[in-house]
Backbone bond lengths (Angstrom), bond angles and torsions (degrees), N, CA, C in turn:
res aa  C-N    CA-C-N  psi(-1)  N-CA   C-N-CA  omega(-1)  CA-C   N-CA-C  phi
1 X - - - 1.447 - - 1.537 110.78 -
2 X 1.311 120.84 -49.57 1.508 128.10 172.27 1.191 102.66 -45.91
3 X 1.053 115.26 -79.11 1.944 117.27 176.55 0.964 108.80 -12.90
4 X 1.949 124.60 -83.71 1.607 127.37 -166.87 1.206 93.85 -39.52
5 X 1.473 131.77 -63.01 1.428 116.06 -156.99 1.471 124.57 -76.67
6 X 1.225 109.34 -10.84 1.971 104.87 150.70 1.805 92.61 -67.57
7 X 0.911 124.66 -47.06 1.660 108.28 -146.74 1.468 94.03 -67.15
8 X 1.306 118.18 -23.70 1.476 115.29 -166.43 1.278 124.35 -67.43
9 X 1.840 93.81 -56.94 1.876 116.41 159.86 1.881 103.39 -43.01
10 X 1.587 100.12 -51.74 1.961 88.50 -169.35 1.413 100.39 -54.28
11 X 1.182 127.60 -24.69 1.568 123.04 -172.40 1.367 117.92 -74.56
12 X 1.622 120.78 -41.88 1.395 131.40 -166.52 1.298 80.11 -86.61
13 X 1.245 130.78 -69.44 1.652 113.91 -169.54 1.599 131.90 -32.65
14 X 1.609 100.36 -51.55 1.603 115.95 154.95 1.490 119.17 -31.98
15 X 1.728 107.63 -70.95 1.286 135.61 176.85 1.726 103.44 -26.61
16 X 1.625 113.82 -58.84 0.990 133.00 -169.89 1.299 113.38 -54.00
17 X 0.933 111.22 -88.88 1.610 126.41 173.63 1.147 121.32 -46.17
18 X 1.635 127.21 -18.05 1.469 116.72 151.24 1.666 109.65 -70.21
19 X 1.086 121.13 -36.61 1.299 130.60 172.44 1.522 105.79 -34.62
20 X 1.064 101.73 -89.24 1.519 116.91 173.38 1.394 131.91 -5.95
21 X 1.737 91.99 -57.99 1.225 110.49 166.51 1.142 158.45 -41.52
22 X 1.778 88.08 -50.38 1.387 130.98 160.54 1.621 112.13 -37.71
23 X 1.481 96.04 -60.06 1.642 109.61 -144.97 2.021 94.24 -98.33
24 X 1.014 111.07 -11.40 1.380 112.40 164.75 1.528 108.82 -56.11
25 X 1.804 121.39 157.59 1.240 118.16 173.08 1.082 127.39 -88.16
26 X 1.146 140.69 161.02 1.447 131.57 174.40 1.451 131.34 -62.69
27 X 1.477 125.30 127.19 0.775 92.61 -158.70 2.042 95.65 -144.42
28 X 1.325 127.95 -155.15 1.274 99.96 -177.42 1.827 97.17 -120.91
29 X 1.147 172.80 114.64 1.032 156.34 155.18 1.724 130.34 -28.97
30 X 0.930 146.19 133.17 1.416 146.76 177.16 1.655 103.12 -27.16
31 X 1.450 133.43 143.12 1.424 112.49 150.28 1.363 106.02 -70.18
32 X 1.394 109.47 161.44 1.482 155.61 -171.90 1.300 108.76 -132.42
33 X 2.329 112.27 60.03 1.344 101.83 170.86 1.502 141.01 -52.87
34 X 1.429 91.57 -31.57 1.576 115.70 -163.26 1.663 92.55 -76.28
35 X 1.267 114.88 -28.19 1.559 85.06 157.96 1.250 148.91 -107.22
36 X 1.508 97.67 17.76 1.224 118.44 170.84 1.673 128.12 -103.82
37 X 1.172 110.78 20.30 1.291 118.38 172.46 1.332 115.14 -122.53
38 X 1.469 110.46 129.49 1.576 118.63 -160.54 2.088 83.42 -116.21
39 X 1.536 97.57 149.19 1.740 96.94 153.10 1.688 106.63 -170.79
40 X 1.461 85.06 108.58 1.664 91.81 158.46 1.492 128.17 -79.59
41 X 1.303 121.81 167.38 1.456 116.49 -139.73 1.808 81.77 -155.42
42 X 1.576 122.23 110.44 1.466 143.22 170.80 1.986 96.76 -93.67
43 X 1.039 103.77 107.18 1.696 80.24 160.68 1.637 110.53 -141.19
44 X 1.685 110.42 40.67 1.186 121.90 -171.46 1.476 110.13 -83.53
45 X 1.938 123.06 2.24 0.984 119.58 -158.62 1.267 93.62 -144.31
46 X 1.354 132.38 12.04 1.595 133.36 154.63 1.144 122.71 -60.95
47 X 1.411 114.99 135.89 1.186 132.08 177.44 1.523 134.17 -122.20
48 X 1.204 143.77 -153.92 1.773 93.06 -70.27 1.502 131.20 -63.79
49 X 1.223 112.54 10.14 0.932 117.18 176.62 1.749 128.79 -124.64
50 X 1.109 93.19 135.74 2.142 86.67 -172.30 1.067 117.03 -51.04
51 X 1.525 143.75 129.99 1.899 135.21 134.90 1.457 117.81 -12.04
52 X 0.688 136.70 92.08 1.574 120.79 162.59 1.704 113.78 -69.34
53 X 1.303 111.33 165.54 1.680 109.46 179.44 1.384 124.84 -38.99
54 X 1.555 107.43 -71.32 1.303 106.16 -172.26 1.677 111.51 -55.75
55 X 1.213 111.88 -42.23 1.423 107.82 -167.81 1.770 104.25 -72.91
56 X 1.493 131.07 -11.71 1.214 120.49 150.53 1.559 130.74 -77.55
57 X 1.614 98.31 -28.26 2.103 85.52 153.89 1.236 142.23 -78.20
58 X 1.829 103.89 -20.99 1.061 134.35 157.43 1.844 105.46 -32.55
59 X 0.947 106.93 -83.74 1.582 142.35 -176.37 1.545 87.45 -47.91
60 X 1.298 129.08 -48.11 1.857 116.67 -153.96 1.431 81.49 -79.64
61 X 1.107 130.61 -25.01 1.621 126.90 -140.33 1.716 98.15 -91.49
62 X 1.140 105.79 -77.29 1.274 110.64 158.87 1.526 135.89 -20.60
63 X 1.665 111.86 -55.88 1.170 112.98 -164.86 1.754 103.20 -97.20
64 X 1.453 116.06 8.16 1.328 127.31 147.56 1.629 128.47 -68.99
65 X 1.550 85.41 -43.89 1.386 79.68 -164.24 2.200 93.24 -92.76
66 X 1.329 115.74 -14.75 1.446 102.96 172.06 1.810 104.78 -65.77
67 X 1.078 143.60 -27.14 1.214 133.93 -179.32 2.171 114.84 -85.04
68 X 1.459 100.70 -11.41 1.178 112.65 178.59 1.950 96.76 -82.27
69 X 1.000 130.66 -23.32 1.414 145.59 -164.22 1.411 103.11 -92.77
70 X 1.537 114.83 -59.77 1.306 115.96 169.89 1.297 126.41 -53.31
71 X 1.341 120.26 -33.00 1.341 134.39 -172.72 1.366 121.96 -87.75
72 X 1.511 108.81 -17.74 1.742 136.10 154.04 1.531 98.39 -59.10
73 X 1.376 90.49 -68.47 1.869 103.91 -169.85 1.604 111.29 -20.03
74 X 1.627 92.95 -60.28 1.397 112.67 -157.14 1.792 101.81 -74.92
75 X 0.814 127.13 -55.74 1.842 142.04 178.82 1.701 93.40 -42.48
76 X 0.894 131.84 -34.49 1.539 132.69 -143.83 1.221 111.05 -140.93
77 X 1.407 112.80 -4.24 1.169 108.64 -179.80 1.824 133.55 58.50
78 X 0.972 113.66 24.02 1.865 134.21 -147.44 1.483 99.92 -104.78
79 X 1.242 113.09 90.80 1.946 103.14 163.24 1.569 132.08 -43.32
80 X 1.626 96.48 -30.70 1.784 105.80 -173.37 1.198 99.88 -84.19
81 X 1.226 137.53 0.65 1.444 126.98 177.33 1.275 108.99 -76.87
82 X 1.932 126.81 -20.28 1.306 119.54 -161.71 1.501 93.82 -103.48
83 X 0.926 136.35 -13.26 1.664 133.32 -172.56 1.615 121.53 -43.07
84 X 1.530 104.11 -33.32 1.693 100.90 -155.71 1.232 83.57 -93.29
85 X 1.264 135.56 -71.69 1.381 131.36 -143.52 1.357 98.67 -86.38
86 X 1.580 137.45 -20.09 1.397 123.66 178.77 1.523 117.37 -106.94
87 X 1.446 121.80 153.39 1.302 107.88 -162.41 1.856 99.52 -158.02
88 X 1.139 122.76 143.42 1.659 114.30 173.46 1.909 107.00 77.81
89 X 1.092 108.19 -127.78 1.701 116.07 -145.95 2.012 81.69 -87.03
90 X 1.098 133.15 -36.46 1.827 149.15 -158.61 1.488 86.35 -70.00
91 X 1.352 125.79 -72.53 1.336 145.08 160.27 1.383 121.83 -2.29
92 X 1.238 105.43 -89.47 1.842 133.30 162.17 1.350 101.85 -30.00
93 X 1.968 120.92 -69.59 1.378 107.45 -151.95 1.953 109.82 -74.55
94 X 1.617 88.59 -38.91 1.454 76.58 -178.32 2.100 123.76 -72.76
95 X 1.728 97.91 -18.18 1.243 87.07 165.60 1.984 121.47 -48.09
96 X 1.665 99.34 -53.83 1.479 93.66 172.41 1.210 125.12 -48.76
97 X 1.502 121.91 -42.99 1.582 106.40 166.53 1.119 132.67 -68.67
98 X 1.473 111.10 16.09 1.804 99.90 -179.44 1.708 82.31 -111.46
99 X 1.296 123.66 -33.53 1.238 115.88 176.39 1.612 116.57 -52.01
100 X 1.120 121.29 -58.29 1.278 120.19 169.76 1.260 117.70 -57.98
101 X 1.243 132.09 -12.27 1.334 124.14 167.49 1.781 116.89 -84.73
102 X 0.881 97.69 -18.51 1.168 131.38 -177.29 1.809 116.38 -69.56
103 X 1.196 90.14 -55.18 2.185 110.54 167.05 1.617 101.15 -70.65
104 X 1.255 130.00 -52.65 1.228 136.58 -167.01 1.735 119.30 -71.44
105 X 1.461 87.85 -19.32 1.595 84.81 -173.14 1.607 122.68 73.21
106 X 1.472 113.69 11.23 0.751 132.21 156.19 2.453 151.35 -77.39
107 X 1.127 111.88 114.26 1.774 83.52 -175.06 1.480 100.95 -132.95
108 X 1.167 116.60 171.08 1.508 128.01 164.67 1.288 125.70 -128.16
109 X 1.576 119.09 137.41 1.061 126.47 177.29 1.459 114.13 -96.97
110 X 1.140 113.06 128.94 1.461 118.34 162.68 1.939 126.58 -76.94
111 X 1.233 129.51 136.38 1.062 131.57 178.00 1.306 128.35 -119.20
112 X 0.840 142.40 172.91 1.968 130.00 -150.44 2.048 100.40 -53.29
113 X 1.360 80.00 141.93 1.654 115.86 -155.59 1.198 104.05 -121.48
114 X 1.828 138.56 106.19 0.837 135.11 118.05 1.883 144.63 -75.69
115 X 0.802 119.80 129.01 1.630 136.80 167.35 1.334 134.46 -98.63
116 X 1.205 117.70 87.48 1.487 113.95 159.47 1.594 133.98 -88.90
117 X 1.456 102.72 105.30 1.215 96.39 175.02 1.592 134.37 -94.07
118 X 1.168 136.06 165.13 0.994 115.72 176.15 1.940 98.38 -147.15
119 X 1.211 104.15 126.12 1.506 97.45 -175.73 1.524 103.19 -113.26
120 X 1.429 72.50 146.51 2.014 107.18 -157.67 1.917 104.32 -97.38
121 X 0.768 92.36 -39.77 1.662 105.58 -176.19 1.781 123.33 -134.00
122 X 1.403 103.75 115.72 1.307 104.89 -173.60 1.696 98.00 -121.97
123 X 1.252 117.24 129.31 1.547 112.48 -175.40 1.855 106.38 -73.20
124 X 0.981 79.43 172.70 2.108 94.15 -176.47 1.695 109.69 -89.30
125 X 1.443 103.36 -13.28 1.455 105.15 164.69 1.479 112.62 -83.49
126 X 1.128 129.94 -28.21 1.580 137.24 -150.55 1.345 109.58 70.67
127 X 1.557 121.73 35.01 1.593 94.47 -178.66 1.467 100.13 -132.15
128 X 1.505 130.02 29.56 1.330 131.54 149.63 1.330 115.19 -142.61
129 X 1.004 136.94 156.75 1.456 137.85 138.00 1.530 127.92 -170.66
130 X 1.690 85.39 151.65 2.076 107.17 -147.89 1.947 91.08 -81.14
131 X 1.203 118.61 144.09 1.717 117.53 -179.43 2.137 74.17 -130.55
132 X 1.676 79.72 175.43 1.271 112.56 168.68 1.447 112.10 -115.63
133 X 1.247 125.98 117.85 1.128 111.67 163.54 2.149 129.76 -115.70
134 X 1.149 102.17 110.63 1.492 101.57 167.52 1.246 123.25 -98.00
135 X 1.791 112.36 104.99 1.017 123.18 -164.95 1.540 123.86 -113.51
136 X 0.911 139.90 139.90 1.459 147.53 -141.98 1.676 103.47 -124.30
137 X 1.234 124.30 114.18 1.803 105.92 153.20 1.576 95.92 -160.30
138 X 1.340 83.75 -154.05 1.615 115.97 -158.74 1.156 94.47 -107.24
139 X 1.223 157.08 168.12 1.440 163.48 57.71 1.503 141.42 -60.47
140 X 0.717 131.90 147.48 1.839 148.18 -162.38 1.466 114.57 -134.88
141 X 1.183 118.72 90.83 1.405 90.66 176.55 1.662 105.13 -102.71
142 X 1.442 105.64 173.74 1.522 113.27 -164.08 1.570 118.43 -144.63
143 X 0.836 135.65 143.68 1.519 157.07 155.78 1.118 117.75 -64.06
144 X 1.381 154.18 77.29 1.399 128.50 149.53 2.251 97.06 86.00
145 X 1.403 92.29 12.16 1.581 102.10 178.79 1.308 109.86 100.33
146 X 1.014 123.65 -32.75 1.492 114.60 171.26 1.512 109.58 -74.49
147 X 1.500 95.33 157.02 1.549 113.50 -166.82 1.601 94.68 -105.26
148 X 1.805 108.88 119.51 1.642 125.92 169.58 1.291 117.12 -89.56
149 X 1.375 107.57 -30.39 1.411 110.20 -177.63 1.692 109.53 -151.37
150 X 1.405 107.13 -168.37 1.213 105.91 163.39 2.019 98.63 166.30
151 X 1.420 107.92 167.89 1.582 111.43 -167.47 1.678 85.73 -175.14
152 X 1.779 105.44 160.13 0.590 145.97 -175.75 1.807 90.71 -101.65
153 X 1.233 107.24 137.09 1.656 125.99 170.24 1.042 101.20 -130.41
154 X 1.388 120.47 163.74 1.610 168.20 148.04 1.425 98.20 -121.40
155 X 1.886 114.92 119.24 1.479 97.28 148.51 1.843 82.06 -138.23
156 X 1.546 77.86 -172.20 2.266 98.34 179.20 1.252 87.54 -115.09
157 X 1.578 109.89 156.59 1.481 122.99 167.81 1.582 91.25 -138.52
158 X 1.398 87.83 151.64 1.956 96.18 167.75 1.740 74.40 -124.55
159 X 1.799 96.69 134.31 1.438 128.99 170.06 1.007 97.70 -145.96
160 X 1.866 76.67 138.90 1.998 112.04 175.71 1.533 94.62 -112.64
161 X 1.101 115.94 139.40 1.870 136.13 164.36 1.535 97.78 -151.28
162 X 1.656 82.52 131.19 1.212 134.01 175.32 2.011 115.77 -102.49
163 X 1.272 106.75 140.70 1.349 99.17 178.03 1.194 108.52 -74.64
164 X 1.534 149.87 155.92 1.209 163.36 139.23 1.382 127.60 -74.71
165 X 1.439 144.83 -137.59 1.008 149.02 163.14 1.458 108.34 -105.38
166 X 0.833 136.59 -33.45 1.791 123.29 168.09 1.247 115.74 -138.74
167 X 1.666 125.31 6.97 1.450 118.45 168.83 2.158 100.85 -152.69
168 X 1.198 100.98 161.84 1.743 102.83 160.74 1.561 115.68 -65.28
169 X 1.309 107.21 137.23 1.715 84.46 -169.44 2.491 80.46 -137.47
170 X 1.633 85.42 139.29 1.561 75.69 167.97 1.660 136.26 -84.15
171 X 1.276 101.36 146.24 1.491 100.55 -163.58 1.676 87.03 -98.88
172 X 1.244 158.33 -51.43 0.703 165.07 -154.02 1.604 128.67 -137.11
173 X 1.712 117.66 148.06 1.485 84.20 -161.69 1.916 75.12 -168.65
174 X 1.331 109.09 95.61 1.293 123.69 -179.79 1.257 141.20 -114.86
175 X 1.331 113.98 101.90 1.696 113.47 -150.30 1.671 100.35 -74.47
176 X 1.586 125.00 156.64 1.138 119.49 176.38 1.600 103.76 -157.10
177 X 0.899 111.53 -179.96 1.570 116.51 -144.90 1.852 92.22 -100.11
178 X 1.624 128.59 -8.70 1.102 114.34 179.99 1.482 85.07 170.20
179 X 1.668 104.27 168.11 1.645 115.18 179.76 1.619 97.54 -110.84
């Protein structure tokens, strides 16, 4: 008898809170970049020298969380978001685009994000190497928060990362029309 009547409460409680739900307004939730960025990592064709492990989680880790930063950047409009993971010529251009988004009154949201990279060149020092990236998402762009537009992309990047003092950070980050 005790039992049914937990099972009953688990039911009205259930009952409830879909209820709730229902009759709540619509509304939009925070993005959740970090969980929307996927990146696989090829480095069976680097040269001249092999990836070893760490420096390929190293690399996944990093170049996850530098596109989780950018994608802050851009939503929010925020210069300090690009500092850690971007550095050199990567740095500069996208600082200007947050600046100009910035004059315009303009931002964009990014929406689930895949990345495949595949790195082509790894130096014999360990202290650069060029990947490919074909990257896939969503975008939104917005007004003052409202959404004007938005599309689905595919673009390629040729990226250079360099090691730093406690993570890979990109020095460069160059979109191109094909590999």
């Amino acid at each position: 008898m005790r039992e049914l009547k937990h099972r009953r409460w688990g039911s009205v409680l259930l009952q409830s809170a879909c209820a709730l739900l229902v009759c709540l307004p619509a509304f939009t939730l925070p993005s959740h970049a970090a969980d929307s960025v996927e990146v696989q990592l090829q480095t069976r064709e680097a040269a001249p020298r092999s990836v070893e492990g760490p420096t390929e989680r190293a690399i996944l880790r990093d170049y996850r969380f530098a596109w989780i930063s950018l994608t802050r950047a851009f939503q929010s409009n925020r210069l300090d978001l690009l500092e850690g993971p971007f550095s050199g010529e990567a740095r500069r251009w996208l600082t200007d685009t947050v600046r100009e988004q910035q004059g315009s009154g303009l931002s964009r949201r990014y929406g689930p994000q895949t990345h495949k990279l595949e790195a082509v060149f790894y130096a014999p020092e360990g202290d650069l190497m060029e990947l490919h990236d074909t990257a896939q998402y969503h975008v939104e762009f917005l007004d003052a928060g409202k959404v004007i537009g938005n599309r689905d992309v595919v673009r390629h990047f040729v990226v250079l990362m360099t090691p730093g003092a406690d993570r890979w950070v990109i020095r460069q980050l160059q979109a191109v029309s094909q590999f």
